[in-house]
Rosetta silent file (secondary structure, phi, psi, omega in degrees, C-alpha in Angstrom):
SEQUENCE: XXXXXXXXXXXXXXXXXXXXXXXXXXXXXXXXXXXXXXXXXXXXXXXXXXXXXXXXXXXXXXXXXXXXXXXXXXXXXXXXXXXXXXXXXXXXXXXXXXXXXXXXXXXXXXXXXXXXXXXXXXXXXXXXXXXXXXXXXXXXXXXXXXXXXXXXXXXXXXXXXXXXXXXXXXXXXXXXXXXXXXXXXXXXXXXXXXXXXXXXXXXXXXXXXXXXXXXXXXXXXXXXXXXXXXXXXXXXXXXXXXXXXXXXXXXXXXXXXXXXXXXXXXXXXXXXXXXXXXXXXXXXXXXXXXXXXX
SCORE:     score description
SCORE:     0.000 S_00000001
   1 L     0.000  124.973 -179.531  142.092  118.087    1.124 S_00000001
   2 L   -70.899  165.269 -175.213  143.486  121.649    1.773 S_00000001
   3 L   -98.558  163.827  173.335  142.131  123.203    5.340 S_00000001
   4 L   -77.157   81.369  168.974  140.480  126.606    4.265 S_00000001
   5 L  -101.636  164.591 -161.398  142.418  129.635    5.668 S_00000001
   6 L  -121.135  118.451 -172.125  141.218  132.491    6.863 S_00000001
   7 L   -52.218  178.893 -172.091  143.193  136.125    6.167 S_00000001
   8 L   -70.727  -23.906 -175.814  143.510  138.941    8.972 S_00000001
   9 L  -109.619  -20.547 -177.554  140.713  140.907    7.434 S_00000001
  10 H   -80.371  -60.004  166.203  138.328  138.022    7.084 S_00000001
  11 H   -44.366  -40.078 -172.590  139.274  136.989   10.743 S_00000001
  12 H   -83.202  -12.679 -168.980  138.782  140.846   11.797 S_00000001
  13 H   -85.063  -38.380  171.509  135.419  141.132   10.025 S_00000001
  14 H   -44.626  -13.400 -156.856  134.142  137.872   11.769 S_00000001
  15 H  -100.472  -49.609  173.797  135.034  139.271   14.781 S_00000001
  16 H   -45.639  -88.605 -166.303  133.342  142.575   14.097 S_00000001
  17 H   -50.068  -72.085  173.309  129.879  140.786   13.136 S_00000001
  18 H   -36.374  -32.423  147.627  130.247  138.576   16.053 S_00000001
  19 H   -52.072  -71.057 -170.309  130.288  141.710   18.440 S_00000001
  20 H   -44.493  -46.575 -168.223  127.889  143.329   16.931 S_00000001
  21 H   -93.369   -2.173  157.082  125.196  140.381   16.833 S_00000001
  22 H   -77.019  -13.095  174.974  126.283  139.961   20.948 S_00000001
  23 H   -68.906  -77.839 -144.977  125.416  143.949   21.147 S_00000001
  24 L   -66.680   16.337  151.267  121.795  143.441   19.559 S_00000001
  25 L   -99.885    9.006  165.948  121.151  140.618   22.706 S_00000001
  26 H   -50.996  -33.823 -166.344  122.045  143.295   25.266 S_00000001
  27 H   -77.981  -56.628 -132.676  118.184  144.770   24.856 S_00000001
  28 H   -98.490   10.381  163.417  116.807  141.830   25.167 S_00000001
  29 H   -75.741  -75.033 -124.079  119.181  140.550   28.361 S_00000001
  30 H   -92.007  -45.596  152.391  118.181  143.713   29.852 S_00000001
  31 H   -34.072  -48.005  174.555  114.331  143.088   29.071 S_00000001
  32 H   -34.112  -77.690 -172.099  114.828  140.200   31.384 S_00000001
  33 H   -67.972  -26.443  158.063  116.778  141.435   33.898 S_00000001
  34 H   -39.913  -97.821 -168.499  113.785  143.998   33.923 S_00000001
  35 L   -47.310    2.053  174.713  111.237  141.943   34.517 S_00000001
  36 L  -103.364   -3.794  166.289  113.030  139.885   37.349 S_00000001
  37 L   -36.072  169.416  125.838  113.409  143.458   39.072 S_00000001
  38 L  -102.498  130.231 -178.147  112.031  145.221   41.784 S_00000001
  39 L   -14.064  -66.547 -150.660  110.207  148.663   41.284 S_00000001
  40 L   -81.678   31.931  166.359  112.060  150.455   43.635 S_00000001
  41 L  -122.141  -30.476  167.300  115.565  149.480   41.688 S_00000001
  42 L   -85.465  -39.944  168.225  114.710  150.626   38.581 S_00000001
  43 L   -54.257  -82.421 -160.885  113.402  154.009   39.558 S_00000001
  44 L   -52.558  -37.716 -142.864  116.611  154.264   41.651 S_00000001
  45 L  -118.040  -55.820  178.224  119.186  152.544   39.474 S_00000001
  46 L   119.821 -165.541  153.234  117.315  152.430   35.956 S_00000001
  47 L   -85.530  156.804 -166.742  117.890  148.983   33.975 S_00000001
  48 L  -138.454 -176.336 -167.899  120.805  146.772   34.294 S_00000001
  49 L  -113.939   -5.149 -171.171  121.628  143.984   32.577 S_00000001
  50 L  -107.507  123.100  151.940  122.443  141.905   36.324 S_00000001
  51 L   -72.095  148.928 -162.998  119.292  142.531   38.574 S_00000001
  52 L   -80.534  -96.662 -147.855  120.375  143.849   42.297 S_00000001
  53 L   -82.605   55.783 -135.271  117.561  142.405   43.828 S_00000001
  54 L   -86.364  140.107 -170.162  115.397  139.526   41.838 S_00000001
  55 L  -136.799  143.872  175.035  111.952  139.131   42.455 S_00000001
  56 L  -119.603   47.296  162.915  108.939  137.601   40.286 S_00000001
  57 H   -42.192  -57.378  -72.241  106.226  140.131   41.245 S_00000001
  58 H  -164.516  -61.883  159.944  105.509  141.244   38.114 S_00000001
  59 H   -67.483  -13.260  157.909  104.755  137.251   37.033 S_00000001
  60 H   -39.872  -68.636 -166.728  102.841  136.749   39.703 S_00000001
  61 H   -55.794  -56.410 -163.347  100.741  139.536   38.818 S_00000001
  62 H   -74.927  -37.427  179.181  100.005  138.127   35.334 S_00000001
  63 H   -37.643  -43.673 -130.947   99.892  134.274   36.572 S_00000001
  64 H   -93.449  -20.903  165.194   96.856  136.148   38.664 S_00000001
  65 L  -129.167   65.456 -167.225   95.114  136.989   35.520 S_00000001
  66 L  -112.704   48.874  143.782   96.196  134.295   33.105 S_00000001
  67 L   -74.065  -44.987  178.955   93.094  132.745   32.220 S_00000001
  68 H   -45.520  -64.611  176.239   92.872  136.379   29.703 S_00000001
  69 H   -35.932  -59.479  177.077   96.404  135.784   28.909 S_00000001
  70 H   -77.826  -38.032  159.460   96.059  132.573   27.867 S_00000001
  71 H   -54.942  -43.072 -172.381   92.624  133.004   25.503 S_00000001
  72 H   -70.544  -36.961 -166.542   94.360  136.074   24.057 S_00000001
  73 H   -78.975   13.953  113.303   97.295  134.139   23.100 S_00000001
  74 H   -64.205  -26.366  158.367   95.035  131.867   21.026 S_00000001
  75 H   -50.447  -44.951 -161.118   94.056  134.145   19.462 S_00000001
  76 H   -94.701  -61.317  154.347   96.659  136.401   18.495 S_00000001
  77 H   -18.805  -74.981  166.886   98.097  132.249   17.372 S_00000001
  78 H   -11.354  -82.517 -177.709   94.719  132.168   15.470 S_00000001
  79 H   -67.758  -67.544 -164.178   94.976  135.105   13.472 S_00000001
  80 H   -68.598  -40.525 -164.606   98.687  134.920   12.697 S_00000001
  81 H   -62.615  -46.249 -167.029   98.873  131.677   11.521 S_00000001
  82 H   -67.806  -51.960  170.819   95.295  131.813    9.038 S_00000001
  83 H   -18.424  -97.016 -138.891   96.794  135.681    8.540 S_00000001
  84 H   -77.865   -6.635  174.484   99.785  134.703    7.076 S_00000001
  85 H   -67.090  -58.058 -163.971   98.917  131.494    4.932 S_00000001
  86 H   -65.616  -22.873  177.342   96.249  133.362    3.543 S_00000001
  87 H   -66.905  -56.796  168.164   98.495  136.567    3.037 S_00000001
  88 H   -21.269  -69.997  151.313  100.642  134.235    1.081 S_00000001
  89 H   -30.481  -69.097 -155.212   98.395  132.983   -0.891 S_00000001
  90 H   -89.797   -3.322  179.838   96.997  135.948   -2.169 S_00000001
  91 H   -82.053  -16.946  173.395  100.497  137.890   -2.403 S_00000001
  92 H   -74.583  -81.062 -176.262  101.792  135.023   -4.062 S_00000001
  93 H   -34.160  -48.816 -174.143   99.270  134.545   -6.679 S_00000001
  94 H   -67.059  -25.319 -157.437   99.240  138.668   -7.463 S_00000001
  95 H  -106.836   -7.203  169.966  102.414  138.774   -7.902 S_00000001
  96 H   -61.623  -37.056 -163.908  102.568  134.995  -10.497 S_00000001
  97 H   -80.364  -40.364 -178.986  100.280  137.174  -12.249 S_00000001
  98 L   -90.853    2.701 -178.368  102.043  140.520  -12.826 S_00000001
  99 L   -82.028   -6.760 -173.879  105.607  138.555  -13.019 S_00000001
 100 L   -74.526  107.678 -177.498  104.177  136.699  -16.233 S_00000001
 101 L   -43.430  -50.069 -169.787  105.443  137.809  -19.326 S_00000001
 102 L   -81.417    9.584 -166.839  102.696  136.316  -21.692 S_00000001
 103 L   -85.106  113.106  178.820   99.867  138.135  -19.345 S_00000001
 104 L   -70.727  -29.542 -177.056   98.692  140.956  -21.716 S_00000001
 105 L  -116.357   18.231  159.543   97.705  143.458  -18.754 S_00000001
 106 H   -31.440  -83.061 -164.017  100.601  143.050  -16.175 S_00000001
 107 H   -52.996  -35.207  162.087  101.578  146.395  -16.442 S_00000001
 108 H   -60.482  -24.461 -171.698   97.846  147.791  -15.858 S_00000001
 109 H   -92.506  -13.029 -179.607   97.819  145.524  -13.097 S_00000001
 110 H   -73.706  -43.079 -177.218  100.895  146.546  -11.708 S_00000001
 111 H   -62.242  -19.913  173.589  100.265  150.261  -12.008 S_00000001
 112 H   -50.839  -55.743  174.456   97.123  149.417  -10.280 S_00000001
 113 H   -82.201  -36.456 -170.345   98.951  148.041   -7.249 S_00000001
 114 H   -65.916  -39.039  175.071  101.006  150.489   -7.249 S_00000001
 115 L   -80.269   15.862  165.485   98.674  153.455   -6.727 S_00000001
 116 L   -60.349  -29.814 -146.321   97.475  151.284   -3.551 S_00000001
 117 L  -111.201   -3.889 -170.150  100.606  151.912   -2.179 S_00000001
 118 L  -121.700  -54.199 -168.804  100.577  155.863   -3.182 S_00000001
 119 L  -112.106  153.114  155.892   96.760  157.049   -2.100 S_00000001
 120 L  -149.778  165.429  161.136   94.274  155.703    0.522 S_00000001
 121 L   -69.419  -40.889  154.649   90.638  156.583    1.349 S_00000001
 122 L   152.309  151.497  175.708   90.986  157.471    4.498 S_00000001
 123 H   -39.257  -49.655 -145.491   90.503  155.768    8.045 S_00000001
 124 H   -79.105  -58.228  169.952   86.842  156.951    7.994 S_00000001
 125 H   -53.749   -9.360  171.646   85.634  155.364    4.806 S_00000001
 126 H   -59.782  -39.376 -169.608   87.860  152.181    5.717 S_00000001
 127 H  -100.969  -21.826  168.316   85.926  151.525    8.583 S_00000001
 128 H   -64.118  -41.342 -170.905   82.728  152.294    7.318 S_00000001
 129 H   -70.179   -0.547 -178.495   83.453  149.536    4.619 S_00000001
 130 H   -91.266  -32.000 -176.774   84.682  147.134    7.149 S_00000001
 131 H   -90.569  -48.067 -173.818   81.735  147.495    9.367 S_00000001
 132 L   -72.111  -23.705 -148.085   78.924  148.401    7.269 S_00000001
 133 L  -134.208  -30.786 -172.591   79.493  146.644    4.027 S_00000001
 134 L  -120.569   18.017  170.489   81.722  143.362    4.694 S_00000001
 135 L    62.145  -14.393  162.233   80.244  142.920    8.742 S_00000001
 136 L    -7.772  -26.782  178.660   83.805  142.752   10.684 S_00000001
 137 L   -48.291  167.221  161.052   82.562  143.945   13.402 S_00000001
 138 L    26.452   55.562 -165.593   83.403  141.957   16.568 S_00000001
 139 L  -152.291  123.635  161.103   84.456  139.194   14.125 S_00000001
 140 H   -15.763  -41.187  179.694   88.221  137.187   13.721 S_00000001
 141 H   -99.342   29.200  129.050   88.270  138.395   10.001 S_00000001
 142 H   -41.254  -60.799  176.016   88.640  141.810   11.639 S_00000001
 143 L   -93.924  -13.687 -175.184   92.030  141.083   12.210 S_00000001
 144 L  -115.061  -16.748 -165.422   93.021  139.102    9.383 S_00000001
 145 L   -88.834   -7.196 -178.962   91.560  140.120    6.013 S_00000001
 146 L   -80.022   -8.574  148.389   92.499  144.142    6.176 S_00000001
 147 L   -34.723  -49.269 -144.800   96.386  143.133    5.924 S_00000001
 148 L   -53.039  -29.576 -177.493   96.028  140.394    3.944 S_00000001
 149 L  -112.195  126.913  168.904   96.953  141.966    0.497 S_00000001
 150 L  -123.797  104.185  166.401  100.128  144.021    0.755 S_00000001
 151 H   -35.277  -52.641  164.729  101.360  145.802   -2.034 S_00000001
 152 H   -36.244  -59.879 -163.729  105.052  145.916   -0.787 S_00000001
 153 H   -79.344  -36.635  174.826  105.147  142.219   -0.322 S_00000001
 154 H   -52.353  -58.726 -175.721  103.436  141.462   -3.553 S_00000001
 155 H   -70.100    1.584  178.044  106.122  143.423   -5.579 S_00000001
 156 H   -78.833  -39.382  174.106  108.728  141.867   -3.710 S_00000001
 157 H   -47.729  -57.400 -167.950  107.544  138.526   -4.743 S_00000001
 158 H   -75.938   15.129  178.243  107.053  139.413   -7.696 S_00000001
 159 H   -86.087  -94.353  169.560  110.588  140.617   -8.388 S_00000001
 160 H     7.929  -60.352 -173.479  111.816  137.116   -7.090 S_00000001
 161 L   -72.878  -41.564  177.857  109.285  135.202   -9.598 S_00000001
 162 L   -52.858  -47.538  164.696  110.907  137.387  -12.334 S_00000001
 163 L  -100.654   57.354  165.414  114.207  135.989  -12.266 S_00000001
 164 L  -114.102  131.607 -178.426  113.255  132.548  -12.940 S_00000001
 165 L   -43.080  168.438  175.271  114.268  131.841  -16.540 S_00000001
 166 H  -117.342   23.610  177.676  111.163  131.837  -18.532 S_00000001
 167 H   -96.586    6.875 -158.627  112.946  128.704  -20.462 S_00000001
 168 H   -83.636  -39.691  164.828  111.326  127.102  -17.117 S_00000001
 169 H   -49.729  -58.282  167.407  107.844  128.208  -17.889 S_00000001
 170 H   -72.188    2.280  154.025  107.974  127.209  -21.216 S_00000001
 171 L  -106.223   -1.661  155.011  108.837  123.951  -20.827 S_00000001
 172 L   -55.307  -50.776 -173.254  106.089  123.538  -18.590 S_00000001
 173 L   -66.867  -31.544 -135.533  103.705  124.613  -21.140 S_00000001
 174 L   -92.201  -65.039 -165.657  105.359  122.228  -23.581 S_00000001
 175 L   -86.024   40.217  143.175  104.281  119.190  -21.125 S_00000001
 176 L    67.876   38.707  152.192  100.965  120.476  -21.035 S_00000001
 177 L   -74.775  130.107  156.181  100.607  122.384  -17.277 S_00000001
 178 L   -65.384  158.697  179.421   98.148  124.826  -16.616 S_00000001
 179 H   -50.154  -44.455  161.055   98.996  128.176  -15.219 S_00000001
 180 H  -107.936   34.528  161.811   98.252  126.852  -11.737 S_00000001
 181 H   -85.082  -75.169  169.227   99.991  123.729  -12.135 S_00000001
 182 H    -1.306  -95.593  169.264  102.715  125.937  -13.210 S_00000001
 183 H   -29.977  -56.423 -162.226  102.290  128.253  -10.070 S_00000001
 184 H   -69.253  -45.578 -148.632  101.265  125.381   -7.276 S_00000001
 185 H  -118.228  -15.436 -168.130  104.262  122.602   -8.392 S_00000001
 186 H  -110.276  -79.192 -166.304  106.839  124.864  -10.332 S_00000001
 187 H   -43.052  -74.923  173.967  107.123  128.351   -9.144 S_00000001
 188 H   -65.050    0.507  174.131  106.054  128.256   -5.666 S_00000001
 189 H   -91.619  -33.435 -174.700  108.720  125.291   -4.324 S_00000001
 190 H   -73.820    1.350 -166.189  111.723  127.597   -6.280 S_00000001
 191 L  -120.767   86.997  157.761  110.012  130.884   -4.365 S_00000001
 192 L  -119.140  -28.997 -176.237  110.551  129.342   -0.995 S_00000001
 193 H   -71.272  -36.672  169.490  113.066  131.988    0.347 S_00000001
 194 H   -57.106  -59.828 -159.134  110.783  135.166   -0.256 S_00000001
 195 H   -70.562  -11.113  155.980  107.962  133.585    0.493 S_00000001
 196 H  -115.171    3.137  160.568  109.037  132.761    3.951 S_00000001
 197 H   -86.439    6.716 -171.678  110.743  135.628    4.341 S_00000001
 198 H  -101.510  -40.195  170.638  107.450  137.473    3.351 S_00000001
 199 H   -85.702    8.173  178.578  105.809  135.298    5.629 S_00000001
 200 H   -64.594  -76.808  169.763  108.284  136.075    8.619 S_00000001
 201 H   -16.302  -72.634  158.527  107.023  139.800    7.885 S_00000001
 202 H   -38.260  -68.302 -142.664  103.112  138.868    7.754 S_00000001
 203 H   -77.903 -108.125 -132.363  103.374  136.638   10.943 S_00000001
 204 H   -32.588  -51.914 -157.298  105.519  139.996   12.950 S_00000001
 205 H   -65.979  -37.970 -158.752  102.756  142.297   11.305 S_00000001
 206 H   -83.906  -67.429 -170.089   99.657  139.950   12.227 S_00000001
 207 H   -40.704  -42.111 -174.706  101.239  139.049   15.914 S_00000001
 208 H   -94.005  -14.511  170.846  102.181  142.684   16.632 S_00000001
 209 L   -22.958 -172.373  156.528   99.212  144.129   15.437 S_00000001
 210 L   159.850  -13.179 -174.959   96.452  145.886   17.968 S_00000001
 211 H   -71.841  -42.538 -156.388   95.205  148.565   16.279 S_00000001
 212 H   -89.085  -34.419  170.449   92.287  146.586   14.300 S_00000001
 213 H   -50.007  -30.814 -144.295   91.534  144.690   17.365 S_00000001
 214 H   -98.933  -44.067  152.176   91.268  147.847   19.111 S_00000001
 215 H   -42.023  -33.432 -133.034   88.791  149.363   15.737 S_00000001
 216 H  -130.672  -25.753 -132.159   86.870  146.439   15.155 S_00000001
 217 L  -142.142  126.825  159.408   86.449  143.945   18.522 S_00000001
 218 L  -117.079   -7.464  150.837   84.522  144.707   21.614 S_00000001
 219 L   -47.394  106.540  177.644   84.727  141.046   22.778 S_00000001
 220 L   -76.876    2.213 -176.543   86.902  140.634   25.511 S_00000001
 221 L   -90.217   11.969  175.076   86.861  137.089   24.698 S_00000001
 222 L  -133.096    1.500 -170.548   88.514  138.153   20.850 S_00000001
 223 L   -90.275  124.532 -176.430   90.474  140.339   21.950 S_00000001
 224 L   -94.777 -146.129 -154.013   94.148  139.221   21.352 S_00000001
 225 H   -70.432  -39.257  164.509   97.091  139.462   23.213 S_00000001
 226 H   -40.715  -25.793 -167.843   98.809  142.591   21.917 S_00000001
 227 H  -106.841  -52.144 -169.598   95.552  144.855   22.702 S_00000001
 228 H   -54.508  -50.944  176.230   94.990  142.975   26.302 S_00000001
 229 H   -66.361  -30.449  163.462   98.893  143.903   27.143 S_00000001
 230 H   -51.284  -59.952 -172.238   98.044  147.253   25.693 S_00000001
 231 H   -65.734  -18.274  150.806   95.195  147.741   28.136 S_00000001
 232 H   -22.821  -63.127 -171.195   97.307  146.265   31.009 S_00000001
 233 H  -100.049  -16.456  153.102   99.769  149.018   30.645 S_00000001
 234 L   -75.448  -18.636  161.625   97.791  151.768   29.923 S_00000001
 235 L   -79.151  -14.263  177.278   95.562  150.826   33.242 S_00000001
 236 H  -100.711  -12.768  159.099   98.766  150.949   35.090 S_00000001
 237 H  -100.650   11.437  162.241   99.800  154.246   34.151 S_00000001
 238 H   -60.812  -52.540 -174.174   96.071  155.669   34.622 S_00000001
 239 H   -52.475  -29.864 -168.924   97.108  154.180   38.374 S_00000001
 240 H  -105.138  -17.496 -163.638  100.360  156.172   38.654 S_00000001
 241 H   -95.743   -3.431 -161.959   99.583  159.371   36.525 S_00000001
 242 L   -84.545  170.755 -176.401   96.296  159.802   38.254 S_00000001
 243 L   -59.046  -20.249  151.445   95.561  162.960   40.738 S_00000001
 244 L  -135.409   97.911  167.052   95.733  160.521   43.720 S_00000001
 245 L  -101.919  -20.415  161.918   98.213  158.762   42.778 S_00000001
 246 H   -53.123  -60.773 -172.221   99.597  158.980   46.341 S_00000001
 247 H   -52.464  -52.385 -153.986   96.477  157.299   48.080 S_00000001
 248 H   -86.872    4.168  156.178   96.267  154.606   45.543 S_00000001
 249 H   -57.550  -42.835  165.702   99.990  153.877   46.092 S_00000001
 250 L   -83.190   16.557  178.898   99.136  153.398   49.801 S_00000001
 251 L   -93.846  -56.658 -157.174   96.310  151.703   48.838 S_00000001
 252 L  -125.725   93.780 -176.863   98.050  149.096   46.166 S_00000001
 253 L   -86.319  -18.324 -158.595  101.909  149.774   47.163 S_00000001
 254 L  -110.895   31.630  164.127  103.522  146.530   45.228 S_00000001
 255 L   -83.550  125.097  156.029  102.284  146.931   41.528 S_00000001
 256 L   -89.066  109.683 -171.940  105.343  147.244   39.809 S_00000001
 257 H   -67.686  -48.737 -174.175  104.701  148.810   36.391 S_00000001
 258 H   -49.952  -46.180 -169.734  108.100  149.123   35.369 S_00000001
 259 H   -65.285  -47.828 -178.523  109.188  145.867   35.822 S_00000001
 260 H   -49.991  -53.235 -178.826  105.158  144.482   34.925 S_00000001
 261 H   -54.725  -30.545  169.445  106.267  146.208   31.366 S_00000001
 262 H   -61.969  -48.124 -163.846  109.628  144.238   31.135 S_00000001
 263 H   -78.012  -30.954  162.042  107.596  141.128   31.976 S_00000001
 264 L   -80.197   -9.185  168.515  104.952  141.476   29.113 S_00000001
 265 H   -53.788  -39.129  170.605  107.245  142.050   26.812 S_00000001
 266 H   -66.131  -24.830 -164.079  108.757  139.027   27.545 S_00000001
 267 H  -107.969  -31.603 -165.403  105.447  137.055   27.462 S_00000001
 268 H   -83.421  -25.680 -163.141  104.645  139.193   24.008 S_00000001
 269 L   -84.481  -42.835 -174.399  108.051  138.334   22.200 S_00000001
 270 H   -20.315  -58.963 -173.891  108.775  134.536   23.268 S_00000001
 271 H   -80.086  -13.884 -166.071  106.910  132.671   20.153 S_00000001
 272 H   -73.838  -48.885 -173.835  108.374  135.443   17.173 S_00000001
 273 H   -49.746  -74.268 -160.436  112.258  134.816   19.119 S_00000001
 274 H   -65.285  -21.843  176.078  111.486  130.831   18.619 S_00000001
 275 H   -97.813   12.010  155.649  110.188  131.177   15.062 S_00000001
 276 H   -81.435  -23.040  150.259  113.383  133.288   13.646 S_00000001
 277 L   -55.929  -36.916 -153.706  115.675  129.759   13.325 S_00000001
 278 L   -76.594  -51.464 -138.893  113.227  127.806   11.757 S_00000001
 279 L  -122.200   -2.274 -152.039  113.093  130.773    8.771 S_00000001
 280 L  -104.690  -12.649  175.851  116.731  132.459    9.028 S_00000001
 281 L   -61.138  -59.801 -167.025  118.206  129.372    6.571 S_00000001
 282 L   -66.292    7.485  178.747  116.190  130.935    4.044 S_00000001
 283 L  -104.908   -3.830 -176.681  116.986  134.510    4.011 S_00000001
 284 L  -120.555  -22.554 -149.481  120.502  133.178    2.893 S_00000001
 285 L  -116.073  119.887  154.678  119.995  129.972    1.137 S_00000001
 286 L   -85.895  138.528 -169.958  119.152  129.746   -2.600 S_00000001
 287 L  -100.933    8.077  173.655  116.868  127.354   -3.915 S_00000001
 288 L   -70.041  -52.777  177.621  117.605  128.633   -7.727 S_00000001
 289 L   -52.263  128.723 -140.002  121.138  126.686   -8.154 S_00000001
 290 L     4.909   64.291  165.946  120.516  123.874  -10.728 S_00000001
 291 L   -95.112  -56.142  145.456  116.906  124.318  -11.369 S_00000001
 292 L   -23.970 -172.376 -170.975  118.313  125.101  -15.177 S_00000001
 293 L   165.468  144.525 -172.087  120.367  122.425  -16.390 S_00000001
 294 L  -102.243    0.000    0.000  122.453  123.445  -19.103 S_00000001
């Protein structure tokens, strides 16, 4: 068996990419090395990627209110995971439907979707119909069903579903499947790379979310984590921007915001960083090669 060589430009490109993906972990070394800071080194110094002095104030501080912590981050768990199965679901199925040849009203349904994706009603009627008409308030399905259908993600699917032969379909029909036999046992195991890169997308959109917590939920017991870390760091720069901000420095001299800001960040990214292996085979790997036979 010949060894595999590799030319000068193949070696130099490798080399290239291999910088390049050690550049993008500099932010998130440097997130770190934040949060293991101390205040008065990052005002003086800025961020580094080594900290001069390391300290775990700034984890302290949240250990001291991580009863909160830990209920939002069920939550924010909660909602993405039922988020994005169910976003699946229905982005899968819209898009089985307009990728279907023999479906006499694709194209109305596409144009349909499309002008979702061109016009809205506006925040104000949005929210009336969320509160007034489907009950959302203060409710879980707050956060998950006004996502849930994405136009974007549908037509991406449904590009995907399109270039599967149609001889595949039709010999379905031949052995007597229904349309969601089809869909459930045919379609969706060859649409496994979109659909988890579509749900990589959903779970960052549901996880990073805060705005519809921050419309719809006045629980602090629903509130998830993304809105709690918002209100964290928006109470600590009411504390430094306010008109005595000297007295309450000499009041409360050791919060460190900067650092406190490093350290949720750290606590907000930690499950999305561990679920990008588990999904990154599939952004590369096709599951089309010998589903035909010739």
């Amino acid at each position: 068996m010949v060894a595999k060589r590799f030319s000068f430009s193949q070696a130099f490109i490798m080399l290239v990419i291999g910088l390049f993906s050690l550049g993008c972990l500099l932010p998130f070394v440097m997130v770190i090395s934040g949060s293991l800071s101390t205040e008065n080194d990052i005002v003086n110094y800025g961020y580094a990627l080594i900290p001069r002095h390391i300290t775990l104030d700034s984890y302290r501080i949240l250990i001291l209110g991580s009863n909160r912590i830990v209920d939002a981050y069920g939550i924010s768990i909660l909602v993405t995971v039922v988020g994005t199965i169910l976003s699946l679901i229905v982005n899968s199925m819209g898009a089985y439907v307009m990728a279907r040849r023999s479906f006499k009203y694709r194209n109305i349904l596409s144009v349909y979707v499309i002008l979702t994706m061109l016009f809205s009603g506006g925040l104000v009627p949005w929210y009336i119909i969320c509160v007034h008409y489907l009950h959302l308030k203060d409710t879980l399905w707050a956060m998950i069903l006004p996502p849930m259908a994405n136009a974007f993600n549908m037509f991406l699917i449904r590009n995907f579903m399109q270039s599967i032969p149609e001889d595949l379909y039709e010999s379905a029909k031949m052995d007597g499947a229904s349309e969601f036999r089809i869909f459930s046992q045919l379609i969706t195991p060859l649409s496994v790379p979109v659909l988890a890169t579509i749900g990589l997308f959903s779970a960052l959109g549901y996880w990073n979310d805060w705005f519809l917590s921050l419309m719809f939920v006045d629980k602090q017991e629903l509130q998830p984590l993304q809105l709690l870390l918002r209100t964290l760091i928006s109470n600590v720069d009411f504390l430094r921007n306010t008109s005595n901000a000297a007295a309450m420095q000499r009041i409360m001299p050791q919060i460190p915001s900067e650092s406190m800001k490093m350290a949720l960040t750290v606590v907000t990214i930690g499950p999305i960083v561990f679920l990008y292996p588990f999904l990154q085979r599939y952004f590369v790997k096709g599951l089309m090669v010998g589903a035909v036979k010739g």
